[in-house]
N, C-alpha and C positions, 0 to 999 in steps of 0.2 A: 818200578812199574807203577805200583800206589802213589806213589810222589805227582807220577806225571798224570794218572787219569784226576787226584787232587789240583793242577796246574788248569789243567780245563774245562775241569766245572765252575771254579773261583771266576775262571777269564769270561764263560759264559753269561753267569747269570751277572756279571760288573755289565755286557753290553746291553742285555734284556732293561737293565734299569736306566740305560742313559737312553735308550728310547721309550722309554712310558716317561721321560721329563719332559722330551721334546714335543713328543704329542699333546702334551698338557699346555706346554707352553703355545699353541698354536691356537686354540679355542678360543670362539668368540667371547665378550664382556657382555653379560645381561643386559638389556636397555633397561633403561631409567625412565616408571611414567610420566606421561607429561600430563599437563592441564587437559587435554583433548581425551585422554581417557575417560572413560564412563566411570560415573562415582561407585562404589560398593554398595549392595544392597542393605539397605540401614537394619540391624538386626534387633533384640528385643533388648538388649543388654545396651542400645543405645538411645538414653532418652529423649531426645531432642531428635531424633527422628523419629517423621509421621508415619502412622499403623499404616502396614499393607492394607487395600480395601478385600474384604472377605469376598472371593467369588461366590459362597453361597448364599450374601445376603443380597435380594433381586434391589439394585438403585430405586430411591423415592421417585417416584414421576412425580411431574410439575401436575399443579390442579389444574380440572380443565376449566376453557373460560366458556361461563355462559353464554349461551346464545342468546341475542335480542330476541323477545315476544312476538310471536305473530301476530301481526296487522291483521283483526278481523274487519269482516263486511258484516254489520250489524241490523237485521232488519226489525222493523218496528210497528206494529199494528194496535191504533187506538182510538177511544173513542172520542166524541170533540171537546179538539182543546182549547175552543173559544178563550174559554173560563176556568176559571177555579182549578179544581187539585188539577185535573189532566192538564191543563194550560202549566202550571208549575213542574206537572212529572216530566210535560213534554221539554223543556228549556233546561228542565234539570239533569236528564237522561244525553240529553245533545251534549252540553256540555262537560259529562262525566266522561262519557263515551270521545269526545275530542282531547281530552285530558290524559287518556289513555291510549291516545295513538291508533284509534279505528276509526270506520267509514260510518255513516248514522244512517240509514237507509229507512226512511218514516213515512211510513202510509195510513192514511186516516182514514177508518172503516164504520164510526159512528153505530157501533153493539147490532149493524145488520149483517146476517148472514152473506146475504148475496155480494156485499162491498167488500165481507169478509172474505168468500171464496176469491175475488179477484186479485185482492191486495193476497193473499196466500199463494197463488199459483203465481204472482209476479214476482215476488221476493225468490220460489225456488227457481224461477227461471234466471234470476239473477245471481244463482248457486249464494245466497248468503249463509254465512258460517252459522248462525244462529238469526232465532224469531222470539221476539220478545212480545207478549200482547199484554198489552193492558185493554179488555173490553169489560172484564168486572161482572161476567155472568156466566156461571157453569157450565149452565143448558149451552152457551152461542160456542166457549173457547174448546171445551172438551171436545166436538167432531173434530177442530185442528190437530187440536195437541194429539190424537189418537192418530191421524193421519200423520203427523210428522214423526210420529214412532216407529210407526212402520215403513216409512221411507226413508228412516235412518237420515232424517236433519233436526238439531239437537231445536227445542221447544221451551221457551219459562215464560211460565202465567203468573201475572202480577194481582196481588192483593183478593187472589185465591185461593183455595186448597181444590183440588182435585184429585189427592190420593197417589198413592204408588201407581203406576211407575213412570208419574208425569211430576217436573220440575217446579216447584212452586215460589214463589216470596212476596210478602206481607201478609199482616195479617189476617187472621178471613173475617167475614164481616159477623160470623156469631160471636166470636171472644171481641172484636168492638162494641159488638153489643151488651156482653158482662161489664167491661169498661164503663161504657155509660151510663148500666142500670148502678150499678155498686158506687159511681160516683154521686148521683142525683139520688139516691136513695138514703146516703149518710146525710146528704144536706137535709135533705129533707124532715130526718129524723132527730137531727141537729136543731135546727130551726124551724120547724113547724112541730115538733115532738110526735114526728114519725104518722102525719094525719094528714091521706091529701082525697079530695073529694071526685078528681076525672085524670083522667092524664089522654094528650093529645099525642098522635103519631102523625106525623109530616113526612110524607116521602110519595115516590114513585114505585107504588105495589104491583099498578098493571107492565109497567116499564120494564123495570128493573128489579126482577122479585127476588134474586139474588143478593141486591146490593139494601135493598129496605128490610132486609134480616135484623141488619144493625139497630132498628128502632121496634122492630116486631119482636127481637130474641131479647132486646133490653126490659119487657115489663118486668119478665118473668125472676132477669138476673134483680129487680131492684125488690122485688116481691122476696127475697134474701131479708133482706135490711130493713124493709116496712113490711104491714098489710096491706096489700093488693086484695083481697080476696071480695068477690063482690063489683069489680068494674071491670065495667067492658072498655077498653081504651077506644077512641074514635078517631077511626082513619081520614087522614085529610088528602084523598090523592092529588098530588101535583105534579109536574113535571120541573123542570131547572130549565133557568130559571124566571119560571113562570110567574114574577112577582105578583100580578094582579090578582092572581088567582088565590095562589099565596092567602094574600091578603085579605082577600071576602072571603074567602074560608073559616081563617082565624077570628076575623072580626064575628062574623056571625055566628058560631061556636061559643065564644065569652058572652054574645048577646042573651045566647040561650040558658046558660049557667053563670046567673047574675049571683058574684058575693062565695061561689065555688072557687076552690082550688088545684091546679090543676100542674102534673108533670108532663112536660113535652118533650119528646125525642125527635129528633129534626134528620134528615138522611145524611144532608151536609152543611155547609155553613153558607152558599147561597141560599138554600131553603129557611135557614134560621134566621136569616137576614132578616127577611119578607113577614116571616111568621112574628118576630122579636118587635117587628117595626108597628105589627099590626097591636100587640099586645099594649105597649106603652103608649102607643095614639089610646087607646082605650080607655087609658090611665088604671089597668091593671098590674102593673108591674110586681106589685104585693103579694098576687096571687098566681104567679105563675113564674115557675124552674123550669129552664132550655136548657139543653145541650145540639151541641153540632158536632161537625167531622171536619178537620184538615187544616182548622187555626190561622185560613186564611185574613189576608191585609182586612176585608172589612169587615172581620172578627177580631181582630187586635185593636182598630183604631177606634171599635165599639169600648174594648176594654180600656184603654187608654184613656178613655174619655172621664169612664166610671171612677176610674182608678185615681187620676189624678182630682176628681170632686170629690174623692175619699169616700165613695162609692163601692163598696166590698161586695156587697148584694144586688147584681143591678138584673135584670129578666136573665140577660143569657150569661150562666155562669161559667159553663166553658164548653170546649171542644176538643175532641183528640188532636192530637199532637204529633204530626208525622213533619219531619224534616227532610221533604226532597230533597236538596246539596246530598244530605248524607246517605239516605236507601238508595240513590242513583250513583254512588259508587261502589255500595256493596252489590246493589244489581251488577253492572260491568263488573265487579271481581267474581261473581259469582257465573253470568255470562263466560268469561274468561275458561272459568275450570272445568262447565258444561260442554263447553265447545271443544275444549283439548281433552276429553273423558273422562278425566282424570276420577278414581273410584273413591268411592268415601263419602260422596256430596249427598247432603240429605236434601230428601222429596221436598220438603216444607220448610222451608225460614223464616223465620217470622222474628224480628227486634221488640223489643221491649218496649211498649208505648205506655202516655199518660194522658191526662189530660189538661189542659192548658186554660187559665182565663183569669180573673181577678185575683184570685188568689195565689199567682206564684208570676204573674204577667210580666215584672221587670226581672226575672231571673229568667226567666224563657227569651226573653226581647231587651236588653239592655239597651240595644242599641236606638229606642224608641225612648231613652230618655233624654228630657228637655224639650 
């Protein structure tokens, strides 16, 4: 009986095993990748493949690109520019101002109020971004400038100060007046050993009593460097440029103080023209030191003259020294940052000035040699 239940367990499990071959034999063959396969994720153990990008570092953005400048409407209120500096601020202001890609919007108001109010309410009528004046007197610009503060349209007074929290640039006319006194006052004390017997003031007092600071605040700066004490200076009122006047003024003046010496401050350089011209008709030249303002052409060509007769000392020894081309683009850069608000812009700017004339004449003007 054990024999036989031996007989067919043996027989049994001999079948169980020839069917787990056959099932085995039946299964499919793995496929073999092909190139269309997606490559393997490059891992750190393989050099030559590039780092995953970190998700938590945020991608560089590209820089953004600046935006072109607003095109301002530029408006422009001044006094006449016939002549002399304003004739130069005006030509030089246009062309800074077209240089920079804005509109020149210029109305000529001649230091009156009433041309002033019109030319001001035409400019805001014509919504301009900024107002620029050049009229050169406290008393006239200040009602503007106070008015465009409170009606919030940006305001710069030229070759003013009027204080916080109004926009200013150049400089005011009492530091031209140190300028001048400190420059005539070394000469003097140079060359006459600090000893002058009158000094002349040439300007527009009843006019423009603002702008004749520059020769009325200059005794006092040369009264520094000599003695002053004891002269009354004498005022020669004239107007610009009023050469004849000018002229019998000064002439008559030297008539009076025959063999006296005398320092003159002149408002500006058409004044100094007139006054210089009267001086040396008189054959005083000896006895009398000018100065002017603004180094205008026939203030240079006076020098040029002197300078190349080897002439160092000639009546008018110089004048301040302002280079329209150049304040007429720091004004538009400065315009520019008034009008876009931009914070930080000081009240008052004023450039570093000199003064100009025989003694530094072809460093200032090279181009006036030959």
């Amino acid at each position: 009986m054990k024999r036989i239940i031996i007989i067919v367990l043996t027989l049994a499990f001999c079948l169980s095993f020839a069917a787990c071959n056959a099932a085995t034999d039946e299964l499919p063959e793995a496929p073999v990748p092909t190139s269309d396969a997606p490559d393997p994720a490059p891992t750190s153990q393989d050099p030559a493949s590039p780092a995953a990008p970190d998700p938590t570092v945020p991608e560089a953005s590209p820089d953004p690109v600046p935006e072109p400048p607003k095109s301002l409407k530029i408006g422009y209120m001044s006094d006449d520019p016939s002549s002399g500096f304003y004739k130069n601020m005006l030509d030089s202001l246009e062309a800074a101002v077209a240089a920079a890609g804005h509109e020149f919007v210029p109305v000529l108001t001649y230091r009156d109020p009433v041309q002033m109010r019109a030319a001001f309410d035409q400019l805001k009528m014509m919504e301009v971004d900024i107002i620029i004046d050049l009229n050169s007197v406290v008393d006239i610009v200040r009602p503007f400038a106070e008015e465009a503060k409170e009606e919030g349209i940006p305001f710069l007074a030229l070759y003013i100060n009027l204080g916080e929290p109004y926009y200013c640039f150049g400089t005011d006319n009492g530091v031209l007046a140190q300028i001048k006194g400190t420059f005539l006052g070394e000469r003097i004390k140079e060359e006459w050993g600090g000893k002058v017997d009158g000094i002349m003031l040439v300007g527009n007092f009843t006019g423009a009593p603002d702008v004749a600071r520059r020769v009325i605040e200059a005794v006092p700066a040369m009264g520094e460097i000599i003695d002053v004490s004891g002269i009354e200076p004498i005022r020669l009122q004239t107007t610009n440029p009023d050469v004849p006047n000018t002229v019998q003024l000064v002439t008559n003046t030297l008539a009076a103080n025959p063999g006296k010496r005398f320092a003159m401050f002149c408002q500006n350089d058409d004044q100094a023209s007139a006054a210089v011209s009267a001086v040396d008709a008189a054959g005083r030249s000896a006895d009398v030191m000018a100065t002017g303002s603004d180094c205008l052409p026939i203030a240079r060509d006076y020098w040029k003259a002197a300078v190349d007769a080897g002439n160092l000392t000639p009546t008018w020894r110089g004048s301040i020294y302002i280079s329209t081309p150049e304040h007429c683009a720091l004004i538009v850069k400065l315009a520019e940052d008034i009008a876009a608000g931009k914070s930080g812009i000081p009240y008052y700017s004023s450039p570093d000035l000199i003064i100009g004339g025989p003694h530094n004449f072809y460093e200032l003007f090279p181009e006036m040699k030959g």
